[in-house]
N, C-alpha and C positions, 0 to 999 in steps of 0.2 A: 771305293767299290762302286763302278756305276750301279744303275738300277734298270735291272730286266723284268720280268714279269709284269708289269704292270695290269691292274684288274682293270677293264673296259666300264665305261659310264653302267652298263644294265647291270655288270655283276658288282659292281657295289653299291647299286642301288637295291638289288636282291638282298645284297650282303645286311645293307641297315636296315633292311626291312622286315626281314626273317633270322637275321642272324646267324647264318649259317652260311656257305656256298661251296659246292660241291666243284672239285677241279677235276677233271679227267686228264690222266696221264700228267700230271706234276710231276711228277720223279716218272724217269726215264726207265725202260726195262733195264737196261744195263744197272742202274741206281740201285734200284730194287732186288734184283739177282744179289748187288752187291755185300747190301747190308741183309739180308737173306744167310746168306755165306757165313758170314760175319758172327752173326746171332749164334749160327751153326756151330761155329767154335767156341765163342762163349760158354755156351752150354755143356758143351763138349767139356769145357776145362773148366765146368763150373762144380768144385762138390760140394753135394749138396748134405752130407752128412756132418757137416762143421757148421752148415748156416741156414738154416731154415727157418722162413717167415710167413704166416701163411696173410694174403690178401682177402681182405672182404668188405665189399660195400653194403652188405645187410649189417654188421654188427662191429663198427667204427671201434669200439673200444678195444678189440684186439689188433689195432695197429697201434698200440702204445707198447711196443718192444722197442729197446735200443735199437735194434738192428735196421728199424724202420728211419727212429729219429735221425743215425746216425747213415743214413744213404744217400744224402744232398748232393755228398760231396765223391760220390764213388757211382759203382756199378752194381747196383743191388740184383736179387733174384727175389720174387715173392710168389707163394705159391697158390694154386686155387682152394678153396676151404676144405674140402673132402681128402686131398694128395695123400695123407695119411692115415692108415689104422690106427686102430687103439695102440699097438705099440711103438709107432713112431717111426715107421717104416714105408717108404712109398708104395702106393697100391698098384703104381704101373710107372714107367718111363718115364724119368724128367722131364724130357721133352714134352711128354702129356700131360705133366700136372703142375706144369709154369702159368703160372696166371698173366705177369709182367716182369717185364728188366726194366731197371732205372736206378736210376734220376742223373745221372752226371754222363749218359753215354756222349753227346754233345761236347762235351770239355775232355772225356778220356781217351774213347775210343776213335782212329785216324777215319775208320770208313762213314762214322754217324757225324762225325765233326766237320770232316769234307762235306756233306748232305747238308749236316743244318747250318751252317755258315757258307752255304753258297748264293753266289750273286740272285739265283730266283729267289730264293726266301726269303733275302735282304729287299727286295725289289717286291715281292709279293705283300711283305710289312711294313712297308712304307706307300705302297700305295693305298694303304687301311688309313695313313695318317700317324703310322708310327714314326718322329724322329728321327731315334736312334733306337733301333730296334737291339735287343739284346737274347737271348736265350735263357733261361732262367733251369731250363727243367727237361730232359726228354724220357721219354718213353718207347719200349716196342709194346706190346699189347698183343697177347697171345689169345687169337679165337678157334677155337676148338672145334672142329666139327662133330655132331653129338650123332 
């Protein structure tokens, strides 16, 4: 796989300096629209009456469900803390009470897979100093407008 993307002397020098660096337009609109779409169906054929997990970064100990340990290796759905009443029933639209999808879209699914295993991300990770870059983990991340 050659190597594209390569980050310029100032952006990794930004990069080790702050730790962060911001890419404008990485992924292409086409890209985007794609896994967009993509998500769209997921969700679409996701039920969520079989499998609900709710996500929370205030209160870590209720990610110790199976459901959590066991999503390495698949395409999880997890939901935001409130999605549910008292009796277990969404308070609005899946689509509105998805917090993230993960962890294995990168290995399962063809359109996140094509995404993160393409030549800029390989090329974008090795100009950090990565090797052999590999993927371990992806994410969509669902922000809500409030």
């Amino acid at each position: 796989m050659g190597i594209v993307g390569n980050l310029s002397s100032d952006q990794l020098q930004f990069f080790n300096s702050q730790g962060y660096l911001v890419i404008e337009s990485f992924a292409s609109p086409e890209e985007i629209n794609s896994m967009r779409k993509r998500m769209d169906q997921l969700l679409d054929e996701f039920d969520c009456s079989s499998n609900a997990s709710i996500f929370s970064t205030k209160n870590l100990q209720k990610l110790t469900d199976d459901y959590f340990y066991e999503s390495a290796e698949k395409i999880s759905f997890f939901f935001e803390e409130k999605a549910f009443d008292d009796d277990g029933h969404l308070k609005q639209p899946k689509q509105l009470s998805i917090n993230k999808v993960g962890h294995a879209l990168h290995e399962i699914d063809p359109v996140f897979k094509q995404f993160s295993g393409s030549e800029k991300a390989f090329g974008l990770l090795c100009s950090l100093g990565y090797r052999r870059p590999v993927v371990i983990q992806s994410m969509y991340i669902f922000k809500m407008a409030l």
